[in-house]
N, C-alpha and C positions, 0 to 999 in steps of 0.2 A: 145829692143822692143820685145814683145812678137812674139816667130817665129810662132805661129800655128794657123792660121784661127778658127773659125765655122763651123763644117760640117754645108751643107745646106741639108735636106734631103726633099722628096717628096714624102707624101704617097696619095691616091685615093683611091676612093669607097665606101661602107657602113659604117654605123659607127663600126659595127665589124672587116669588113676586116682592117681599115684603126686602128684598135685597133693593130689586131692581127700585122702591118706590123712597128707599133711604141713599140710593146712589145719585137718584134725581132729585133732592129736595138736596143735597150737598156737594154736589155736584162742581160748581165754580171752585171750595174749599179741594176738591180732592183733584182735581184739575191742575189747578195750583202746586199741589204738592208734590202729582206726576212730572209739572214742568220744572221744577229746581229741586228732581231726584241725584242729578247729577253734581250741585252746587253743596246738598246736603250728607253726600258722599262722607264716612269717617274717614281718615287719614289711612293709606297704604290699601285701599278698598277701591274695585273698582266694578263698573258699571255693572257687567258680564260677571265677576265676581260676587257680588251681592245678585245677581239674579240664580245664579247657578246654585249658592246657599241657601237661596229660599226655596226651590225647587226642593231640597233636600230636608226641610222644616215640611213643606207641605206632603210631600210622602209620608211622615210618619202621623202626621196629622189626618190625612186621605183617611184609615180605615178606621178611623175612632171618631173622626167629628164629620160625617160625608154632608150633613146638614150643613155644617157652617162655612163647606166651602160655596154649596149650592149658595147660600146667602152672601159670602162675600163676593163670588164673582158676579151675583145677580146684581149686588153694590156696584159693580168696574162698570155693568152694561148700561145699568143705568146712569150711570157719569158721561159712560162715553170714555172710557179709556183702557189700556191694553189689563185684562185679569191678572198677568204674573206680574207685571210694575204696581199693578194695587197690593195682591198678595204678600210683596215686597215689603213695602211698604206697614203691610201691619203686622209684622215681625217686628215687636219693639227690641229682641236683642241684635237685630242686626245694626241698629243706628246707633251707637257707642265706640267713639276709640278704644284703643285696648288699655286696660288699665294703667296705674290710677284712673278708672271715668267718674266723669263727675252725674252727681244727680240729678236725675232732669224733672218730674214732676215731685213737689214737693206738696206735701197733705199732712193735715193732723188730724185726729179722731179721739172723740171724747163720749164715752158711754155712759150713760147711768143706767142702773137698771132697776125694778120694781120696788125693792125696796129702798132703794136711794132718791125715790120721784115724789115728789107730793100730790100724783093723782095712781101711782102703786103701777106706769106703764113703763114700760124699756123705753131709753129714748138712744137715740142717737145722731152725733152731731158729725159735721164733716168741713173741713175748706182744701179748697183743689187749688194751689198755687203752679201754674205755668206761665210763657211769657207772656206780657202784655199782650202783642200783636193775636192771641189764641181767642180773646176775650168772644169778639163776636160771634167768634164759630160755634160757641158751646149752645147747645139747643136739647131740649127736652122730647124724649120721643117715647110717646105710648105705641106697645109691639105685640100685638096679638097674632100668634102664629100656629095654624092648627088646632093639635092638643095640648101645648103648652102651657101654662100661666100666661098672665093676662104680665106683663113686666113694663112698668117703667126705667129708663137708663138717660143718663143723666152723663153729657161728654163733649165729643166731637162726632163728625157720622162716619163712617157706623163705631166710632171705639165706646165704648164702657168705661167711664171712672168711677162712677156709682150705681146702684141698680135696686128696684124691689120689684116682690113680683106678686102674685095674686095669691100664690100659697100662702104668704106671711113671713117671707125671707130677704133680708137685707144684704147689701154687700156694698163696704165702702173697704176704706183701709188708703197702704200708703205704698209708693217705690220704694224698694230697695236696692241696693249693688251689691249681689251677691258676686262671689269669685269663683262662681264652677259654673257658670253657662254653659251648656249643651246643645247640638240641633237635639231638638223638641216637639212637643208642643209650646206653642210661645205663651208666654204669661197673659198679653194682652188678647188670647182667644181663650184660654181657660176660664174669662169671667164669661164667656158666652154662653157657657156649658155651665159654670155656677147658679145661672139665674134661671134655666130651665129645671132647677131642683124642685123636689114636691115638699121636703123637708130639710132638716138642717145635718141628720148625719148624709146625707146623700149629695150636700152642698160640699160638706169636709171634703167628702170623698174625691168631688172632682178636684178641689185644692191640692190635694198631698196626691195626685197620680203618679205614679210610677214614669210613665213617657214624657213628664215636662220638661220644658227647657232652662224654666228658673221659675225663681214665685213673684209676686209680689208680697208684702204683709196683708193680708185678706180679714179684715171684723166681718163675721159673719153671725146674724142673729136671726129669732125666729118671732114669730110673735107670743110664742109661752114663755118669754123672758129668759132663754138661752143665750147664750152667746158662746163661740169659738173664735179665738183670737188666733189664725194662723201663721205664723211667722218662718215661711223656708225657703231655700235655696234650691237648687235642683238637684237635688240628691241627699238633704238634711230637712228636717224639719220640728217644730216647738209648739205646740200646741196649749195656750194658756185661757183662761176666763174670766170671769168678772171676780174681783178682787176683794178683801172683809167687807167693803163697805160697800159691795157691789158699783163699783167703779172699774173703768179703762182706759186707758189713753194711750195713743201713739201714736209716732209721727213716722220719720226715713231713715231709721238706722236700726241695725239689731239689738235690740233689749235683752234676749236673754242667755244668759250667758254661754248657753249650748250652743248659739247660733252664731255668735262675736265671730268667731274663725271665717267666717263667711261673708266678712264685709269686706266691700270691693272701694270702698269710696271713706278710708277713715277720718279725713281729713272734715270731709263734709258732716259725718259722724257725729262730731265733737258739737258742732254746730243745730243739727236735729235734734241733739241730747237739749241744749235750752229750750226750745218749743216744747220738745215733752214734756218734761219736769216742770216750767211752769204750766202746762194745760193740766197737768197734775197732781200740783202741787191747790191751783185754783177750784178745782172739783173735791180735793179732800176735805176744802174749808167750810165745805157745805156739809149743814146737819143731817143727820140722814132723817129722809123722807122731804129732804127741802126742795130737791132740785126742779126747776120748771123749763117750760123753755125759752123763757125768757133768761135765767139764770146760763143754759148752754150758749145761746148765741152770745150771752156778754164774756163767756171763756172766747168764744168763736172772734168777735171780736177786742180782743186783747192785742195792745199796741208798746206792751213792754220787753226791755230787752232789745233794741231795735241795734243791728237789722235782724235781728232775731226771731223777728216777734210772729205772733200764732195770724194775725192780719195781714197779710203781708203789703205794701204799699210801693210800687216803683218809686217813686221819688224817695224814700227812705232809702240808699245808700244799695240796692240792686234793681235795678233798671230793668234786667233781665228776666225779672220774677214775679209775680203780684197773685194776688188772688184773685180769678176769675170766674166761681162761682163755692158758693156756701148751699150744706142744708141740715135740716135739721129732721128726724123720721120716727112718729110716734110709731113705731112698730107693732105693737100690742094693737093697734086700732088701724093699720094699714094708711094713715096719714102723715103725706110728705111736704115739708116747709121747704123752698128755695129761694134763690136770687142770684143773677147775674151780678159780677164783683164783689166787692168787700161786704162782710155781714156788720161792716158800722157805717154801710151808708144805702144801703142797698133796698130796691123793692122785693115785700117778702110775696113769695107766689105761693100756693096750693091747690096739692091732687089730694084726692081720696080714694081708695080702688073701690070698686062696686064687689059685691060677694065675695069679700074678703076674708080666707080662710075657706072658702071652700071646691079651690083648684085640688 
């Protein structure tokens, strides 16, 4: 079993302070990342090139998110390192060779909802597969900021791969490789502005914006048992939900068939198609009203199909890849199940928000 928890951390106050106190509790991780900015370079990219493109993401970003810069550069001072090499930095389309690129976070996501659950709540399940070496950075941060929701986000500091917030709003989902990236806004700041939503069509809203630069595929749900499953590119988008039997699943590649034209990575494609189809092909076999959470985490941990499989394992045939953290999110009741590494060996942790639903 994995011996080592999730730090759970808790920062408060303005979006700078609450920068500057996530830039120092991660500080070493993002130090690091500053120092082999240069080694991390894509191919025909260069130093001064990728600074001068993010200047050019953070202008259109400037008059629509003026909060999240306050926060991310209050993240650079609390590190201790230059704000535009951080800003850099969390521009996920700038780090990709030019196409074919290959996927870099890989995740599956498995919904049930109300009436698919045998206690009638939305659940939703999640595994974040990045490199090994990621595993210990991943840490739990409770973010109370202002007027906000109360949010938990669930990553690296300060990035987002999971998140819920005190209104009653979820947001997991997976990478995609879309083939119209744009300067933007970058996908990996658009969840920031997700999770300060009060509800779920104002979550959508910030998904499908008009300025992004790409999407990610965004599950987004509420605690009345909605869900919008957003699947776009940056300039297309597909908008799907919970399915007859109040079911979803998804993993890194476009599902639906409006959106295929927009996959940048086909190769890897073919490959996220196994993970999905068995994560749901395993959820369809459940009767409805059966599902528990013990029933999602044994989808979560599923080890077939290999190197396929929805667990992912480095020594199983990608060295490069594993799962680094699992969760599991009764949504309906604003409680979150997690763990550091695989969800078949792992210690399970628990939040509960306080005044849940009434952000």
């Amino acid at each position: 079993m994995t011996p080592h928890p999730l730090e759970l951390y808790r920062v408060s106050g303005t979006h700078r302070e609450v920068g500057i106190q996530m830039g120092e509790l991660g500080a070493e991780w993002i130090r690091r990342g500053i120092e082999t900015f240069d080694a991390e370079l894509p191919e025909g990219r260069t130093r001064d090139g990728q600074l001068k493109l993010a200047e050019a993401y953070r202008d259109v970003t400037a008059p629509s998110l003026p909060w999240l810069l306050e926060e991310l550069d209050g993240c650079a001072e609390g590190a201790g390192v230059d704000p535009s090499e951080f800003f850099a930095m969390t521009v996920e389309e700038l780090w990709y060779s030019p196409y074919p690129k290959r996927t870099q976070g890989k995740c599956s996501d498995v919904v049930a909802g109300p009436a698919a659950t045998a206690d009638g709540h939305l659940w939703v399940g999640h595994n974040n597969d990045l490199k090994p070496e990621v595993e210990p950075e991943i840490v739990a941060i409770e973010k109370a900021v202002e007027d906000d929701p109360v949010i938990l986000q669930i990553g690296g500091v300060p990035w987002i791969s999971v998140g819920w917030n005190q209104a009653g709003l979820s947001l997991t989902g997976n990478e995609l490789s879309p083939n119209d990236e744009r300067v933007g806004i970058s996908r990996s700041h658009q969840v920031f502005e997700m999770l300060r939503a009060h509800n779920l069509h104002e979550m959508v809203a910030n998904a499908i914006r008009s300025d992004r630069a790409s999407s990610y595929n965004n599950v987004l749900a509420d605690r009345h048992g909605d869900v919008a499953n957003v699947e776009g590119s940056a300039t297309d988008v597909e908008i799907s939900h919970l399915d007859d039997n109040d079911h979803l699943t998804h993993t890194n590649h476009y599902v639906s068939e409006r959106m295929q034209p927009f996959e940048g990575d086909p190769d890897y494609a073919v490959r996220s198609d196994v993970r999905f189809c068995r994560a749901r092909d395993l959820l369809a076999e459940q009767p409805a009203g059966s599902v528990t959470p013990e029933v999602l985490r044994n989808i979560l941990s599923d080890h077939e199909n290999k190197p396929n499989e929805v667990c992912r394992h480095p020594e199983w045939d990608h060295p490069t890849s594993k799962t680094v953290f699992w969760c599991m999110a009764d949504v309906t009741a604003g409680r979150v199940m997690f763990g550091r590494g695989n969800p078949c060996d792992s210690m399970e942790q628990e939040y509960v928000f306080a005044d849940y639903g009434a952000a």
